[in-house]
MARNUMI-718153 format. One record per residue (C-alpha): residue in three letters; residue number from 1; x, y, z. Coordinates in steps of 0.05 Angstrom, whole numbers. Example, Ala and Ser with C-alpha at 12.3 -4.5 7.8 and 13.67 -1.06 7.14 Angstrom:
[ALA; 1; [246; -90; 156]];
[SER; 2; [273; -21; 143]];
***
This chain:
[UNK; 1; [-71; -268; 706]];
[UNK; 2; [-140; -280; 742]];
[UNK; 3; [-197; -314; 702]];
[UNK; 4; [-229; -253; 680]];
[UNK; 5; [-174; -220; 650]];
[UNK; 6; [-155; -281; 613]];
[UNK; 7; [-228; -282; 580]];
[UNK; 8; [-222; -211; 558]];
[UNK; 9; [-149; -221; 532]];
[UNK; 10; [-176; -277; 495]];
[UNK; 11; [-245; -237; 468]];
[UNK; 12; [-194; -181; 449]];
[UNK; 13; [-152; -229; 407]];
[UNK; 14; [-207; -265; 371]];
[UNK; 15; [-232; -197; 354]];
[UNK; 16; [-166; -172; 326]];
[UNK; 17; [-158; -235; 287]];
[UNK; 18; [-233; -214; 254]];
[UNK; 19; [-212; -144; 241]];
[UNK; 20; [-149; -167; 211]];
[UNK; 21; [-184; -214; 166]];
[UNK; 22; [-243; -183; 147]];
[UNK; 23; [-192; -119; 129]];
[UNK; 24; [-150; -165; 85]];
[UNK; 25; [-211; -191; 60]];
[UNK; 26; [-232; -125; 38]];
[UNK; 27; [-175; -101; 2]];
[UNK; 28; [-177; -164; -43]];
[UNK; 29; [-248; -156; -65]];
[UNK; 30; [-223; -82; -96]];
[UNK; 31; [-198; -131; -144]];
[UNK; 32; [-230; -115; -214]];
[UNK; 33; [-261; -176; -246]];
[UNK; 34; [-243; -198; -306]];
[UNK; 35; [-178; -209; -337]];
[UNK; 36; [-193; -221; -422]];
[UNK; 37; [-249; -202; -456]];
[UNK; 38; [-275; -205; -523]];
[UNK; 39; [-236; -253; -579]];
[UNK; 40; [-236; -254; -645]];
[UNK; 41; [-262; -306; -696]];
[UNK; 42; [-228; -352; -734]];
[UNK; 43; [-192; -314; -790]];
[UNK; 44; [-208; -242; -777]];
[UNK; 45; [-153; -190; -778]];
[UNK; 46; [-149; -185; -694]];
[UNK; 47; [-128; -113; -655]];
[UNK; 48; [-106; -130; -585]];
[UNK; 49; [-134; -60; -539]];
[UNK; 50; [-99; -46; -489]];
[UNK; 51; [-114; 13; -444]];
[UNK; 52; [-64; 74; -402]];
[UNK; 53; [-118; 92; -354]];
[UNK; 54; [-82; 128; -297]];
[UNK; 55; [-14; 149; -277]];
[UNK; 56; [52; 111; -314]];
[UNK; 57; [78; 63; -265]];
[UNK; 58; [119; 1; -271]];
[UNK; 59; [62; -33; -261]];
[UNK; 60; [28; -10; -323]];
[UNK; 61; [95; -9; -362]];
[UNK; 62; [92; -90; -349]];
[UNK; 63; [19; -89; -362]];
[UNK; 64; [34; -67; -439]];
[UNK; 65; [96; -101; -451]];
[UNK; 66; [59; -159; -437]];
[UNK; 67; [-4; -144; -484]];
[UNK; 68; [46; -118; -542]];
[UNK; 69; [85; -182; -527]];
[UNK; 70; [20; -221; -540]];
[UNK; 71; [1; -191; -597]];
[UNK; 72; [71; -203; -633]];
[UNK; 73; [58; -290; -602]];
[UNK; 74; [-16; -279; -629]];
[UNK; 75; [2; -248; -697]];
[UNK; 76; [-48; -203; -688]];
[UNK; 77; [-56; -139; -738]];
[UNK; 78; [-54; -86; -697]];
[UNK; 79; [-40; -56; -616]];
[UNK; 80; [-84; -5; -604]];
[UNK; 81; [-68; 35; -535]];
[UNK; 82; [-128; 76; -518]];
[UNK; 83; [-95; 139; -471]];
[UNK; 84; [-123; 184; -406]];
[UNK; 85; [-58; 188; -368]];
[UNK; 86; [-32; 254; -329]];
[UNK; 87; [33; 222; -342]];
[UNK; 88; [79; 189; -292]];
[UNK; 89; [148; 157; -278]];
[UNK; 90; [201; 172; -329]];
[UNK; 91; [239; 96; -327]];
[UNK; 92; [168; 63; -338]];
[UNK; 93; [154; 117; -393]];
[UNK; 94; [217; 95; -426]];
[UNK; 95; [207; 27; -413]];
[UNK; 96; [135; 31; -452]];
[UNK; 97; [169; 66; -517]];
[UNK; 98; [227; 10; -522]];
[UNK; 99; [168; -43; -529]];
[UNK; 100; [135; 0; -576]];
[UNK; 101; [192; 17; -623]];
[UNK; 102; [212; -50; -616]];
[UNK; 103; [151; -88; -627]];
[UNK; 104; [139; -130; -691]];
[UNK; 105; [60; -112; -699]];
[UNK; 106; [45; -37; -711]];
[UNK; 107; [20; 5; -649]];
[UNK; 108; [-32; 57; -647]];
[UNK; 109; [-34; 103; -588]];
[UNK; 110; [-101; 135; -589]];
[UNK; 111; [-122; 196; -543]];
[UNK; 112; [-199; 178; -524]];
[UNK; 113; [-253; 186; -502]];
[UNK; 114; [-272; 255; -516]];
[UNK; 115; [-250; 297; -443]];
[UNK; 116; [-181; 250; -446]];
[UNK; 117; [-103; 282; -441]];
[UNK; 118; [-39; 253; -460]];
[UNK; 119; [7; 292; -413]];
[UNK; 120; [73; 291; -395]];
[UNK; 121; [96; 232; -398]];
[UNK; 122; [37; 197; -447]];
[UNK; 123; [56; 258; -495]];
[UNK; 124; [121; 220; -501]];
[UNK; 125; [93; 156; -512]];
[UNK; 126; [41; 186; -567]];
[UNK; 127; [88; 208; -611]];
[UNK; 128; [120; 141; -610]];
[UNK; 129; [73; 103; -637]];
[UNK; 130; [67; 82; -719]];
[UNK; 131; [8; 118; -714]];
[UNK; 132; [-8; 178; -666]];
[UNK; 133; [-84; 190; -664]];
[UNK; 134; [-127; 235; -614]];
[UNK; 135; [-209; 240; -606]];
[UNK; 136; [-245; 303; -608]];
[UNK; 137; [-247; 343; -547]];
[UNK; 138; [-172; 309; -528]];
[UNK; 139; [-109; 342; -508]];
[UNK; 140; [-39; 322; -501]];
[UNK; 141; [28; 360; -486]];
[UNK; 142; [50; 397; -419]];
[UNK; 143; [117; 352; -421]];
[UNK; 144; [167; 391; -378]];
[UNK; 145; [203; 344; -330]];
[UNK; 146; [186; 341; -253]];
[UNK; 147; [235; 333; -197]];
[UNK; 148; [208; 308; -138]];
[UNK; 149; [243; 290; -69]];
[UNK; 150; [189; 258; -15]];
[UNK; 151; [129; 267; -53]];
[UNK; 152; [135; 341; -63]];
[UNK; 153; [160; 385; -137]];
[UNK; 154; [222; 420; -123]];
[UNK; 155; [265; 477; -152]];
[UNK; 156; [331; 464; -185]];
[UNK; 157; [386; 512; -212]];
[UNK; 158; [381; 533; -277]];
[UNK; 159; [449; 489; -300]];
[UNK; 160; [416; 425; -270]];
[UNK; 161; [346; 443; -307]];
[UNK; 162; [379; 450; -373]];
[UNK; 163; [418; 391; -364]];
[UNK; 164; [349; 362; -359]];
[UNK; 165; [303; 389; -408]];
[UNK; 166; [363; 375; -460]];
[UNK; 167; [363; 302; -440]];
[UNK; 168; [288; 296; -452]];
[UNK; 169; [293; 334; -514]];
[UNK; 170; [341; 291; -543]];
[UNK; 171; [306; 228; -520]];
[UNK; 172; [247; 252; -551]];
[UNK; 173; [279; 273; -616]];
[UNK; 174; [317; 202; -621]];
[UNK; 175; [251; 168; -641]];
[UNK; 176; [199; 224; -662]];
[UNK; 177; [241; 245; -721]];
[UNK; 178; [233; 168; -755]];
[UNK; 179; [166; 172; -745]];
[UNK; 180; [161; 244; -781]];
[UNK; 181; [129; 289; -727]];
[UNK; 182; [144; 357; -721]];
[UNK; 183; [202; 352; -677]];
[UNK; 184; [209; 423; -662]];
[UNK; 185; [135; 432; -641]];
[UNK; 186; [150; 378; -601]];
[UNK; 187; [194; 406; -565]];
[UNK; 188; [157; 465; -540]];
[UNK; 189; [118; 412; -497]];
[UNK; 190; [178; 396; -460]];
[UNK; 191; [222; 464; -459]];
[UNK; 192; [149; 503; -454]];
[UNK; 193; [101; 458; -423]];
[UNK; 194; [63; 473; -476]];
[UNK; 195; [-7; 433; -494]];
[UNK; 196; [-49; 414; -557]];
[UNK; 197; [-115; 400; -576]];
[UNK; 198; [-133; 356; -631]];
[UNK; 199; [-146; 399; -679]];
[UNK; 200; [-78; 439; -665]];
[UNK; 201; [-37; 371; -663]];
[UNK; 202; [-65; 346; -725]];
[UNK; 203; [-43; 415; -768]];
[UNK; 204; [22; 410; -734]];
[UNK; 205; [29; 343; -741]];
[UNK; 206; [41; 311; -681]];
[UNK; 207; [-4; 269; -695]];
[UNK; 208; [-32; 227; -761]];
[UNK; 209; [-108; 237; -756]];
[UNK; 210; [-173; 248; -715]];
[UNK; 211; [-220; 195; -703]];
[UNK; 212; [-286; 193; -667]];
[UNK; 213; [-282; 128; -639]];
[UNK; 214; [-243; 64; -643]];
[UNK; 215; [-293; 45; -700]];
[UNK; 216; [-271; 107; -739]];
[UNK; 217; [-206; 95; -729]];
[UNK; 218; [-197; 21; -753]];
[UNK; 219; [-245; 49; -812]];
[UNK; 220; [-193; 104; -830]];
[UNK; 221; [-131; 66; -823]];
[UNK; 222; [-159; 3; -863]];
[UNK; 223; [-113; 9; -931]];
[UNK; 224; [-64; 61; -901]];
[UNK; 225; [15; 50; -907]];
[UNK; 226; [53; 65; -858]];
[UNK; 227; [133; 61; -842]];
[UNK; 228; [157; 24; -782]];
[UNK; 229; [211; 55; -740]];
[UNK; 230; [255; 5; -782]];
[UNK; 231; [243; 41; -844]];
[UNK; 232; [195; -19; -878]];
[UNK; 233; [137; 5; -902]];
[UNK; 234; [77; -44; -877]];
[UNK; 235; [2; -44; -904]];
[UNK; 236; [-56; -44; -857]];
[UNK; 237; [-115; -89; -869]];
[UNK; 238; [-164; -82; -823]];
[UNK; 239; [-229; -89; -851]];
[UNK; 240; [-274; -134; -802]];
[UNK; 241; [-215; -135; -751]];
[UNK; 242; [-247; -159; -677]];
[UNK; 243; [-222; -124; -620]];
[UNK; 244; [-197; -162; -561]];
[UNK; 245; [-189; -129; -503]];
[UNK; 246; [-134; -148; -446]];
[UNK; 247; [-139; -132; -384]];
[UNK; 248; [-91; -141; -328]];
[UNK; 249; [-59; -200; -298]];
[UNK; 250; [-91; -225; -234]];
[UNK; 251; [-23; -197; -193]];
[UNK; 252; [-14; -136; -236]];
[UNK; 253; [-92; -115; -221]];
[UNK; 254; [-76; -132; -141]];
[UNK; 255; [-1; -93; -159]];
[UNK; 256; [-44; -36; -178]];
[UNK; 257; [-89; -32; -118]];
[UNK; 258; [-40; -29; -71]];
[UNK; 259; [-7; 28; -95]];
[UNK; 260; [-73; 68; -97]];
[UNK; 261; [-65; 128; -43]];
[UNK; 262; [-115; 90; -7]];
[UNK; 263; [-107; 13; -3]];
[UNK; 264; [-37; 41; 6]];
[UNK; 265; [-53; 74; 73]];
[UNK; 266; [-100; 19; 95]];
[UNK; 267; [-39; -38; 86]];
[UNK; 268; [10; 13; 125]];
[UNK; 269; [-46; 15; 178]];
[UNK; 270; [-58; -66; 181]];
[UNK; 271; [21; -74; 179]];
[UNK; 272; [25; -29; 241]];
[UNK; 273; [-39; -63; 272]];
[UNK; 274; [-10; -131; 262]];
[UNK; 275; [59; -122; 283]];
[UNK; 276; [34; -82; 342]];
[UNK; 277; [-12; -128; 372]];
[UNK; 278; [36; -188; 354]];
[UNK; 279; [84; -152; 403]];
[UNK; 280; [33; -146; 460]];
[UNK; 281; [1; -205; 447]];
[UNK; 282; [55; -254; 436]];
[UNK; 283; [33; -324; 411]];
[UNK; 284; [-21; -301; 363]];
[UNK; 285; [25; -313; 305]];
[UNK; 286; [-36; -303; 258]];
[UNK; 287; [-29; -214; 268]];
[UNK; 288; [44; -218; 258]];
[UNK; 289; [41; -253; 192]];
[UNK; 290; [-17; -219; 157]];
[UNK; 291; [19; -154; 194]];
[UNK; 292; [91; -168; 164]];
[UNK; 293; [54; -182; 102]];
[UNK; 294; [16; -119; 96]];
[UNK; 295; [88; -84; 115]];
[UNK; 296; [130; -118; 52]];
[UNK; 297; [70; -91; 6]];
[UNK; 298; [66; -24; 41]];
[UNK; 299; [145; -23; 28]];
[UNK; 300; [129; -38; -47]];
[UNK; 301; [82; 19; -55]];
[UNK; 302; [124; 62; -20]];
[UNK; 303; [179; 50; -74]];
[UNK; 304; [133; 69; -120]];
[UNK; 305; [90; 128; -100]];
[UNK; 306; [106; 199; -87]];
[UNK; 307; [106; 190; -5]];
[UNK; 308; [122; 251; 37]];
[UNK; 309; [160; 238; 98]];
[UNK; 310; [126; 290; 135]];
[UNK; 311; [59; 251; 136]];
[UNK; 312; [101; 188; 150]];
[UNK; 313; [122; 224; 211]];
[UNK; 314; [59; 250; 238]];
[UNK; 315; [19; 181; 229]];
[UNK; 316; [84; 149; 273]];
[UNK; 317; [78; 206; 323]];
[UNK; 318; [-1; 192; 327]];
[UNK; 319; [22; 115; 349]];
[UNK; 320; [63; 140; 403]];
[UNK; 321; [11; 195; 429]];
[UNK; 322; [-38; 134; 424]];
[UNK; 323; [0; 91; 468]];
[UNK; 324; [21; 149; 523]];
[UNK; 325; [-57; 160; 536]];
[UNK; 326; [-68; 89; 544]];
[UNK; 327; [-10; 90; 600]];
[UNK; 328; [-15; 164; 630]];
[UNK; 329; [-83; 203; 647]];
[UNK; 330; [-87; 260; 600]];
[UNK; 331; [-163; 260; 607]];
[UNK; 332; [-162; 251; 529]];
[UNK; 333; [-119; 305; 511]];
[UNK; 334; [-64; 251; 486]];
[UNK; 335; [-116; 217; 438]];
[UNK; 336; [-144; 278; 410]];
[UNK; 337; [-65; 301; 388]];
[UNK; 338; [-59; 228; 359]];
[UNK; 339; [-126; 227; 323]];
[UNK; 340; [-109; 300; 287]];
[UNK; 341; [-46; 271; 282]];
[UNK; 342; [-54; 213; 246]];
[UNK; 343; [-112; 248; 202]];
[UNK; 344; [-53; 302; 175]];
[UNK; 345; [-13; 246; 163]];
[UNK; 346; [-64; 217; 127]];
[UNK; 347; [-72; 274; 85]];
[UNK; 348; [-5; 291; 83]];
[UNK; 349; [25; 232; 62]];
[UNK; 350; [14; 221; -14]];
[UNK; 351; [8; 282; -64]];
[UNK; 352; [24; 263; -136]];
[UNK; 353; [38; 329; -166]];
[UNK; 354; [13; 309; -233]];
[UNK; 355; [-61; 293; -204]];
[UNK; 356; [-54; 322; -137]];
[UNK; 357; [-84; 250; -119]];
[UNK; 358; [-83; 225; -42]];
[UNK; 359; [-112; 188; 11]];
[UNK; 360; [-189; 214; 11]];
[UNK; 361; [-216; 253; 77]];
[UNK; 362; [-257; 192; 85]];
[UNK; 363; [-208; 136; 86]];
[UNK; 364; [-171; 178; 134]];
[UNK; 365; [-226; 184; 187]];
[UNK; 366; [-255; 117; 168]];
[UNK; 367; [-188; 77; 187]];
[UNK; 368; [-157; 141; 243]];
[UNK; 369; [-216; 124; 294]];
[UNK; 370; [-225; 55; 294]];
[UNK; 371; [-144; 52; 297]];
[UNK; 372; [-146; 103; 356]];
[UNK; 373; [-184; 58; 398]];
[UNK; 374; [-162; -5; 375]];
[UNK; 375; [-87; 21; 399]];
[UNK; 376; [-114; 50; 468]];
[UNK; 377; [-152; -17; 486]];
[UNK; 378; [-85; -54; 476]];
[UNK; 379; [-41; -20; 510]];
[UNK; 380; [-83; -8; 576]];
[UNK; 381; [-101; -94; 572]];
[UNK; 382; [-18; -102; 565]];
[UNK; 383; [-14; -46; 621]];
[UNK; 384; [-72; -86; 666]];
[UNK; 385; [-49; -153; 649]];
[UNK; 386; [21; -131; 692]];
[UNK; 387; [-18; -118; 756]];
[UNK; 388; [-58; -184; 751]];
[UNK; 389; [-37; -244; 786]];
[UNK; 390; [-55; -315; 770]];
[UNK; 391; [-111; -344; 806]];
[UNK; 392; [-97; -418; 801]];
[UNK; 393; [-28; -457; 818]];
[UNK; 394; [16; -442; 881]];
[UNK; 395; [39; -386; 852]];
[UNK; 396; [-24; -346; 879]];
[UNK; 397; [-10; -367; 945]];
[UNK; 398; [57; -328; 947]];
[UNK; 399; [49; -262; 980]];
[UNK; 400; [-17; -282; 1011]];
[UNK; 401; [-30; -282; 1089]];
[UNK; 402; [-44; -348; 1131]];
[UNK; 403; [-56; -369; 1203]];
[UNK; 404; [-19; -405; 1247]];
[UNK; 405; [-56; -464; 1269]];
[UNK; 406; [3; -505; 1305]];
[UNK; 407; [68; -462; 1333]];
[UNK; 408; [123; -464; 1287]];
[UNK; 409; [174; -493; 1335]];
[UNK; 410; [239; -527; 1321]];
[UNK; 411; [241; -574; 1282]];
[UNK; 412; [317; -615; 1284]];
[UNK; 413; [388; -605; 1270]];
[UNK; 414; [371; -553; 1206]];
[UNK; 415; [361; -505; 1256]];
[UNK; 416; [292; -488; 1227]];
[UNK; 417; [224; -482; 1246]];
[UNK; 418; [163; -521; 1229]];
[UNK; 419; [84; -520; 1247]];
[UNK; 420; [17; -511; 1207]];
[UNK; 421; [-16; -446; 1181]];
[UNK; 422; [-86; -442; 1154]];
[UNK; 423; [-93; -408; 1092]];
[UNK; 424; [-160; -405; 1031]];
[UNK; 425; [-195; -449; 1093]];
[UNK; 426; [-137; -505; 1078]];
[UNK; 427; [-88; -531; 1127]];
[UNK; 428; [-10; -522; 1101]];
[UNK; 429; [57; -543; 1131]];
[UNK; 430; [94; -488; 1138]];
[UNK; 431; [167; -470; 1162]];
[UNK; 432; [203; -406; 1178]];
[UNK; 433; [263; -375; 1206]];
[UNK; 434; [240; -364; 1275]];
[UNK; 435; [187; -395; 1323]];
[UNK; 436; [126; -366; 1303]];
[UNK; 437; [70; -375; 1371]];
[UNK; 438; [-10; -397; 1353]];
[UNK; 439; [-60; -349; 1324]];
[UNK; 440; [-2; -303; 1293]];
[UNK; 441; [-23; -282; 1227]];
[UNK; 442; [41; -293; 1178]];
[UNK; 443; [55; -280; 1099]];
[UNK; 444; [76; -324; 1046]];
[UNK; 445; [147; -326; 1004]];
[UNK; 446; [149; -385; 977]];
[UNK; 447; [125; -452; 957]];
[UNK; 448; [161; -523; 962]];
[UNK; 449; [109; -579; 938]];
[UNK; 450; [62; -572; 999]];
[UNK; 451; [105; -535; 1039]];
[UNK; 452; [102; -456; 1055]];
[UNK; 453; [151; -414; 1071]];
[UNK; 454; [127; -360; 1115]];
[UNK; 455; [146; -303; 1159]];
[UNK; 456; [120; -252; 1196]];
[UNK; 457; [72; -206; 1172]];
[UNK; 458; [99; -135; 1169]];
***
């Protein structure tokens, strides 16, 4: 490789290693900030708030667990779980009810602020609680299971839908009957899909009261008796309780960004990025490991989120149209199919059918361009970098023409021929398979030391 194209392979490397970076860089700021806030004071009943702000995912299953596990270390008074959810996965739904009907301090899942739903899978969790309570202008209900293969809803037979709607019943009788809601309303959310307001939960008591904030509802349950799912009856004394707030853990809050539709896109992006321009570029070692990295938590999401294969497919596809332009003239044609490509694969790729959620039309573009050029630039350096030869070292001289200053003539018992050529304005000894006369002009093969082995030009 000449001089030239050894600076620009080098510029294109330190820029990669920037992009790669600064992208990494990015995705950690999304980070929210704190992780606590609020405590209470020294002797004050305390009510550790926890919050189900978005789809039901292991993530937040572990998130709660761990807040209803410090209340029970803390001896606080009280869990309250504030609910918006469109529901979620069913093992992290069931996951979130064990720890509820399991947990030594009373739980209160509230439905709030006004606007919020507990669907699907938060219905479920609702009516597990010691106390059910909803906000006005809240809903909750629409229970009926989903069956989803790559991302998309998909019809069953009717045996295989009974089979499970009874298996959710059931599970949903199994605790909602201790707690004395009206199991056969219930129901009607799961067999139905039916949905309540507060007003129509409360008369068919689904749920224990109304409250207009989290105020009002401490205030209304301060005094009340309620029966744990053990059958103890337990009084609440709440009056002056402090609210404490946990957040997430430092990893669960990261957990949770990278299964967002778009962080998630962004990391399959950098993983391809990385790996790619690790393989090109051999030796950078920094692109490989932020690459594999960005693979392993791509791979995690994936587990996790309702990814179509389609998209998958497409954004792949859009790599290989990518690299085809950079080797073949297609006067842009190639990059154009990649770019649409990759932007349908984009769009394609996540679509939770409970919130229709995906990567955004901005992402998309934002991360398809810079990607497309990124991929075209590397692959016609790789492609150039072939052709070049090096410029310093012997090994330039190979291939090269020279002059013959001094005949080649023979030179002993070998049976070979010696003389001098003149070649980059430098005298050489040279030898060769035949005698080779003054003035002939003669090409390169190889190089001994300060020998060169030449022959005739062709």
């Amino acid at each position: 490789m000449n001089s030239r194209g050894t600076i620009e392979a080098t510029r294109v490397r330190h820029a990669m290693l920037l992009v790669m970076v600064l992208s990494a860089a990015a995705l950690v700021f999304l980070l929210p900030g704190r992780v606590r806030a609020g405590q209470g004071s020294d002797g004050a009943p305390q009510v550790i708030v926890l919050r189900i702000n978005d789809e039901v995912d292991p993530i937040l299953a572990e998130y709660l667990d761990d807040g209803i596990e410090q209340a029970a270390q803390t001896h606080a008074s009280l869990v309250l779980i504030t609910m918006d959810t469109p529901g979620g996965l069913e093992d992290s739904m069931m996951d979130i009810i064990r720890h509820i009907l399991d947990s030594p301090v009373p739980v209160v899942v509230y439905v709030s602020p006004s606007g919020a739903r507990g669907a699907s899978a938060g219905f479920f969790i609702l009516l597990s609680a010691d106390v059910a309570a909803m906000a006005p202008g809240t809903h909750a209900g629409a229970a009926s299971p989903l069956l989803e293969i790559g991302g998309m809803p998909v019809n069953i037979d009717e045996t295989l839908k009974n089979k499970i709607l009874n298996d959710a019943t059931a599970y949903l009788r199994s605790y909602a009957s201790k707690r004395g809601r009206n199991v056969t309303l219930a129901e009607t959310a799961v067999t139905d899909a039916k949905a309540f307001t507060e007003t129509e939960s409360l008369d068919g008591k689904l749920v224990d009261l109304i409250a207009k904030s989290p105020a009002d509802l401490l205030a209304q349950l301060d005094g009340r008796t309620i029966t744990r799912f053990d059958g103890h009856t337990e009084r609440l004394s709440l009056a002056g309780a402090q609210l404490v707030e946990t957040d997430m853990s430092l990893r669960q809050r990261f957990l949770s960004r990278v299964v967002q539709p778009d962080v998630f896109f962004i990391m399959l992006i950098i993983a391809v990025l990385g790996l790619y321009t690790e393989f090109t570029h051999p030796g950078m070692v920094a692109p490989g490991v932020i690459g594999g990295i960005a693979a392993v938590l791509a791979l995690f999401a994936m587990h996790i989120l309702p990814v179509n294969f389609a998209g998958l497919l497409l954004i792949v596809a859009a790599l290989v149209l990518f690299i085809l332009e950079a080797k073949y003239t297609s006067h842009g044609v190639l990059a154009v199919g990649g770019v649409v490509a990759m932007l349908l694969g984009a769009l394609m790729l996540i679509r939770s059918p409970l919130t229709g959620a995906g990567v955004s039309l901005g992402v998309a573009l934002g991360v398809t361009l810079p990607f497309a050029v990124i991929i075209i630039f590397l692959m016609r350096l790789v492609l150039r970098s072939r052709k070049w030869k090096q410029s310093t070292g012997s090994e330039q001289l190979v291939g090269g023409e020279a002059e013959v200053t001094e005949a080649l003539a023979p030179s002993g018992s070998d049976g070979g021929f010696s003389g001098m050529v003149r070649m980059h304005g430098e005298l050489w000894h040279a030898v060769s398979g035949q005698a080779i006369p003054a003035g002939t002009r003669v090409r390169v093969t190889r190089v001994e030391g300060l020998t060169l082995h030449v022959r005739h030009t062709a």
